[in-house]
TILO-474970 format. One record per residue (C-alpha): residue number from 1; x, y, z. Coordinates in nm, 2 decimals. Example, Ala and Ser with C-alpha at 12.3 -4.5 7.8 and 13.67 -1.06 7.14 Angstrom:
<atoms>
  dolum      c1      c2      c3
      1    1.23   -0.45    0.78
      2    1.37   -0.11    0.71
</atoms>
This chain:
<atoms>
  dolum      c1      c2      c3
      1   18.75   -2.58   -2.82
      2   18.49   -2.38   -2.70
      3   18.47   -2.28   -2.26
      4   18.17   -2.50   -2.23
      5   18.32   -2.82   -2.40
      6   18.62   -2.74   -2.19
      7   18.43   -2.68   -1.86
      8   18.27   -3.03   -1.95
      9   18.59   -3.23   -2.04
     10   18.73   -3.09   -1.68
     11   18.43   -3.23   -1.51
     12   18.43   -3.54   -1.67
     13   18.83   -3.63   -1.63
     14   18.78   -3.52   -1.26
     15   18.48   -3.79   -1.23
     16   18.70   -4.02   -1.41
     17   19.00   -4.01   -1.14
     18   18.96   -4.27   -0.86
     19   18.88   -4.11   -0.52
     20   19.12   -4.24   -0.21
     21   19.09   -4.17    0.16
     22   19.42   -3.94    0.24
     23   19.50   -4.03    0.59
     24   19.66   -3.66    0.65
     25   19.77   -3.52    0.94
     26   19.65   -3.14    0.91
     27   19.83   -2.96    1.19
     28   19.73   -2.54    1.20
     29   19.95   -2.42    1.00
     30   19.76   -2.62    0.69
     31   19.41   -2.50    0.79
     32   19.58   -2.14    0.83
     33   19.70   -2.12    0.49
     34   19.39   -2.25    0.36
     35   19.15   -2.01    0.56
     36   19.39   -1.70    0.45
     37   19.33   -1.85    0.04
     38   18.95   -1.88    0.08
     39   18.93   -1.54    0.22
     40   19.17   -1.38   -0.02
     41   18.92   -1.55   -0.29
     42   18.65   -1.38   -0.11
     43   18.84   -1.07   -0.14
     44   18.89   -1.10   -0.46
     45   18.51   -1.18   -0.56
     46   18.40   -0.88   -0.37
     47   18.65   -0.62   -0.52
     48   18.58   -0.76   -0.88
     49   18.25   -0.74   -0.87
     50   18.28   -0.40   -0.74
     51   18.49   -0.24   -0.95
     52   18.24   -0.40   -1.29
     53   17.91   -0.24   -1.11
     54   18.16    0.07   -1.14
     55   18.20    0.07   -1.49
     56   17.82   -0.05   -1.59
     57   17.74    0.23   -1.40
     58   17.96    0.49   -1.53
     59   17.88    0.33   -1.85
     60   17.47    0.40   -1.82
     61   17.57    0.76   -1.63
     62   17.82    0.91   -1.96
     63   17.55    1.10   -2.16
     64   17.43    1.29   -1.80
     65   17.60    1.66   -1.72
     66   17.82    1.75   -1.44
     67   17.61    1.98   -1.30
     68   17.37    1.67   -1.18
     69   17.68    1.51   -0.98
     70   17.74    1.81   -0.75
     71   17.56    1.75   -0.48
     72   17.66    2.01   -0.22
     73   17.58    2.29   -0.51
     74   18.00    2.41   -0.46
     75   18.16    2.55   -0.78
</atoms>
């Protein structure tokens, strides 16, 4: 099964599912932990996306000398 046909049976059986009011009680501790997983997902985006413009970068930068990195003109 290719990602798209699985992306769309995902949608589809979550579409599917009946949607019910929870009446929760969500004390701090619950919005806590959930802030902390939404930033540590941020995190994660950031740092991942990151370290890829790294290596696109290194990747377009192999054929170029060392002699062009050294800014400061130090041996």
């Amino acid at each position: 099964m290719s990602f798209l046909n699985r992306i769309v049976t995902l949608m589809l059986m979550t579409f599917a599912l009946p949607v019910t009011a929870a009446h929760a009680y969500l004390d701090a501790a619950s919005v806590s932990i959930a802030m902390q997983a939404i930033v540590g997902l941020v995190a994660t985006y950031i740092l991942t996306g990151k370290i890829y413009l790294q290596k696109i970068k290194a990747f377009f930068t192999r054929g170029k000398s060392d002699d062009t990195k050294l800014s400061d003109g130090a041996e």
